[in-house]
C-alpha positions in Angstrom: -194.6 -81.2 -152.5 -194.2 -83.5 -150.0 -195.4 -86.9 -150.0 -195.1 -89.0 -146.8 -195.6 -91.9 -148.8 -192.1 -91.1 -150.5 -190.3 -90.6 -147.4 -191.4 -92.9 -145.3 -189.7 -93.6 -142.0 -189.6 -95.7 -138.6 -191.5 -94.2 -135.8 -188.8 -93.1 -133.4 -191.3 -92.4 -130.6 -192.1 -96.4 -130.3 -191.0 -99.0 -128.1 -192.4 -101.4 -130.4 -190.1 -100.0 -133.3 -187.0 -100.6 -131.6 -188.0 -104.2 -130.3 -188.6 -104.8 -134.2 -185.7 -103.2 -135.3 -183.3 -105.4 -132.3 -184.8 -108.8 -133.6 -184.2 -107.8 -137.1 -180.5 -107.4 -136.3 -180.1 -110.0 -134.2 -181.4 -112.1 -137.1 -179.2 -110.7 -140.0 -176.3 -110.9 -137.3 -177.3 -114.7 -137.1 -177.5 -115.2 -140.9 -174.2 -113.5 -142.3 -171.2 -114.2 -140.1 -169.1 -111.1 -141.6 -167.8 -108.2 -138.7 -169.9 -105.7 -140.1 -173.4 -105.1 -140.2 -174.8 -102.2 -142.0 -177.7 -100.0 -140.4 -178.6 -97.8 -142.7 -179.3 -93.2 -142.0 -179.4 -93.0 -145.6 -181.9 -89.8 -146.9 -183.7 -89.7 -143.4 -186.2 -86.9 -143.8 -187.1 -85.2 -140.6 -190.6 -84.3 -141.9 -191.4 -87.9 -141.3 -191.7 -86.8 -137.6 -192.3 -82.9 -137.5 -195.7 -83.5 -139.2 -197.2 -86.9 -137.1 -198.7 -85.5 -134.0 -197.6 -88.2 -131.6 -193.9 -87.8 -132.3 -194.1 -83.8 -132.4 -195.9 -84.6 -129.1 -192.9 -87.0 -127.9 -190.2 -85.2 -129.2 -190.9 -82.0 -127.6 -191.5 -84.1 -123.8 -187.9 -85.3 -124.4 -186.7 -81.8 -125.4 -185.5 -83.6 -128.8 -184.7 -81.6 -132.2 -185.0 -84.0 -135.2 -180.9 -85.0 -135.0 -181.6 -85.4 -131.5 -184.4 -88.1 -132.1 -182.6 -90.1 -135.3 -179.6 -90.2 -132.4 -181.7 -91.6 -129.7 -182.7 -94.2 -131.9 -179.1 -94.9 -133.3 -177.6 -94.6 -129.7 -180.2 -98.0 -129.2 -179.1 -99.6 -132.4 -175.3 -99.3 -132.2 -175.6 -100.8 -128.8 -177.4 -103.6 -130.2 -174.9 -103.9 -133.2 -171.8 -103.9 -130.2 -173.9 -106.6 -128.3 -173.8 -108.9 -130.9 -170.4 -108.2 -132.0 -170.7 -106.5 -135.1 -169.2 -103.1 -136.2 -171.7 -101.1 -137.5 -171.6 -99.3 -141.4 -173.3 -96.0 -141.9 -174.3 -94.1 -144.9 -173.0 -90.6 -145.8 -176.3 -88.9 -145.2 -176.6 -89.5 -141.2 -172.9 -89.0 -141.1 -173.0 -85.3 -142.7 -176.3 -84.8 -140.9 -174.2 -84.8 -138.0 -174.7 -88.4 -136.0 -172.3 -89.0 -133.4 -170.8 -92.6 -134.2 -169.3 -95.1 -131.8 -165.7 -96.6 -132.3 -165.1 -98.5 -134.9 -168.3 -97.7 -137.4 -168.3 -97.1 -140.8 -168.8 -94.5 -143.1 -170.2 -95.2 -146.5 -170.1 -92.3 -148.6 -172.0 -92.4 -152.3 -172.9 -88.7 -153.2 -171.4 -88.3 -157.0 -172.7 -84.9 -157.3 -171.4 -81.0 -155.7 -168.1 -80.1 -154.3 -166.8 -79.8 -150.7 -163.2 -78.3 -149.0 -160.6 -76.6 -150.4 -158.0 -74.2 -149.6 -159.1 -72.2 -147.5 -160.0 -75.0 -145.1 -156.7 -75.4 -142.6 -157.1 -79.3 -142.2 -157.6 -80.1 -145.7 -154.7 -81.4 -147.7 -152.5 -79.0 -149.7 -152.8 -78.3 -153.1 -156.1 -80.6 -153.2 -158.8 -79.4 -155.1 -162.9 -79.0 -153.8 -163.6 -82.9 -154.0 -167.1 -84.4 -154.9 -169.3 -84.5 -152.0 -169.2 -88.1 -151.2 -165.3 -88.4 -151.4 -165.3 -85.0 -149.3 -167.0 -86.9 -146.3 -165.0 -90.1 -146.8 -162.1 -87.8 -146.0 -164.1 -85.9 -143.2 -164.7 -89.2 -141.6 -160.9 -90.8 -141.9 -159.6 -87.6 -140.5 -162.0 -88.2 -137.4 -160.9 -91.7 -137.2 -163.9 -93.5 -138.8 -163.1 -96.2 -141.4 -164.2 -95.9 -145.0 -166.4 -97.9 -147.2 -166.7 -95.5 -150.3 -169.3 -96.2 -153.2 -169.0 -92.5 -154.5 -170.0 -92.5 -158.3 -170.5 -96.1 -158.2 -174.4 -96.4 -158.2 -175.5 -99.2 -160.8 -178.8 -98.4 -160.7 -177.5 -95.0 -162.3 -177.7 -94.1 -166.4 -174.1 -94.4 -166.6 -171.6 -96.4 -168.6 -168.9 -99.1 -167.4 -166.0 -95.9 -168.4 -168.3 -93.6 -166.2 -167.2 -96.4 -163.2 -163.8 -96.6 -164.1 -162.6 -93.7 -164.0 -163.3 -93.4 -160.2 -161.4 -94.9 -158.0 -162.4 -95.3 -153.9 -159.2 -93.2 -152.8 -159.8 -90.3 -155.2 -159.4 -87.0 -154.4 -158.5 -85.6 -150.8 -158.9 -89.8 -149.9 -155.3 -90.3 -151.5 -153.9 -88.2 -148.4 -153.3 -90.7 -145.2 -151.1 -91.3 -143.0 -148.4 -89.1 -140.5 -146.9 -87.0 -143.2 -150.2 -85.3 -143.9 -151.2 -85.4 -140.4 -153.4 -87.9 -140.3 -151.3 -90.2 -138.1 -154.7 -91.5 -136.5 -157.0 -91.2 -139.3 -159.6 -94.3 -140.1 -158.4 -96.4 -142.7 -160.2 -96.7 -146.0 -161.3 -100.6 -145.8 -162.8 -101.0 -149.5 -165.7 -100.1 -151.9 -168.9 -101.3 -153.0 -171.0 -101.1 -156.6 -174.4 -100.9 -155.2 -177.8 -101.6 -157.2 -181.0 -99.9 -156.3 -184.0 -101.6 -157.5 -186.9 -98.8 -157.9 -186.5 -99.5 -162.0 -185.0 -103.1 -161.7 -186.5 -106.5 -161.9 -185.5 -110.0 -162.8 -185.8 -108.7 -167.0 -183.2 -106.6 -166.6 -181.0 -107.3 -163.6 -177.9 -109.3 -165.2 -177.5 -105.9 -168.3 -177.9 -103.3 -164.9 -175.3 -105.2 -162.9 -172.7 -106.0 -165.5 -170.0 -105.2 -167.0 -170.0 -102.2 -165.0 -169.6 -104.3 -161.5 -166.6 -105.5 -163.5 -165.2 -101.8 -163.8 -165.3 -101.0 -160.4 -164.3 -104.7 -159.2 -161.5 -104.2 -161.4 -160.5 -101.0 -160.3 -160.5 -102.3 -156.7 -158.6 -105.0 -156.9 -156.2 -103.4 -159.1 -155.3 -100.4 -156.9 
């Protein structure tokens, strides 16, 4: 059943939330000089809205659908992200969900699980096999011109061993396909990877044995290929 407690979200409807969510940015875009800043869409569930009264109420003055709403709100932040000139990183979820995404973001794709395209899709690359869903959108999003951040398969906060890593790599599958002799003259670029580490089971008594030596594996794979 569903627990909001579980899935809970930012309010949408609020002015408030978006003068919270600029000054957060504006901070982290203060503290880390890098040109990206990531914003997260990861697992957004809708239900978060449909069932609070005020927001049902809001969403249906603005004529807004639940994609319609998480875009409004993302419309906001990836003006904010531009303003303080940043580029900014997306996970899968929003992406496949179907969020229109300015020039220059980032797709971050992590789903290690499923199978997407195949043959009988015209634009997908001959003779390449249904592809894990997370490396299936990575491609998706290079074909539209989005760069690539991919952390398919490489979750550490997984039950999995350093081999388990290894043996993916972040242009596997359809990803290996670039450039103008696949058509893909203007495809996004795939910029890296990244081992991330959840912390819903982790604290400071086991955070070194999560983190390592499977960090190595994909660090290693990275830099190798």
């Amino acid at each position: 059943p569903f627990k909001a407690r579980d899935k809970l979200a930012l309010d949408v409807s609020s002015v408030r939330t978006m003068e919270v969510v600029k000054t957060v940015l504006q901070e982290i875009a203060e503290l880390f000089p890098d040109e990206f800043l990531h914003v997260g869409g990861d697992e957004v569930d809708y239900r978060c809205w449909t069932t609070m009264p005020h927001i049902k109420s809001w969403m249906r003055t603005k004529g807004f659908g639940p994609l319609e709403a998480l875009q409004h709100f993302y419309d906001s932040v990836f003006q904010e992200v531009q303003d303080l000139g940043k580029r900014p990183i997306v996970w899968e979820d929003s992406f496949d969900q179907g969020l229109k995404l300015p020039p220059g973001a980032v797709v971050q794709p992590w789903k290690c699980w499923g199978e997407a395209g195949g043959w009988h899709l015209p634009w997908w690359p001959k003779g390449e096999p249904p592809a894990q869903l997370g490396f299936a959108s990575g491609f998706i999003a290079k074909r539209m011109g989005l760069d690539v951040v991919e952390s398919t398969c490489w979750y550490l906060d997984w039950d999995s061993q350093w081999n388990d890593f290894y043996e993916h790599g972040a242009d596997e599958g359809p990803l290996r396909h670039t450039g103008a002799k696949e058509g893909m003259a203007d495809a996004g670029r795939l910029v890296g990877g990244e081992a991330a580490l959840w912390t819903e089971r982790i604290d400071f008594t086991n955070l070194a044995c999560r983190a390592w030596p499977r960090a190595a594996a994909v660090a290693e794979r990275l830099w190798s290929e």
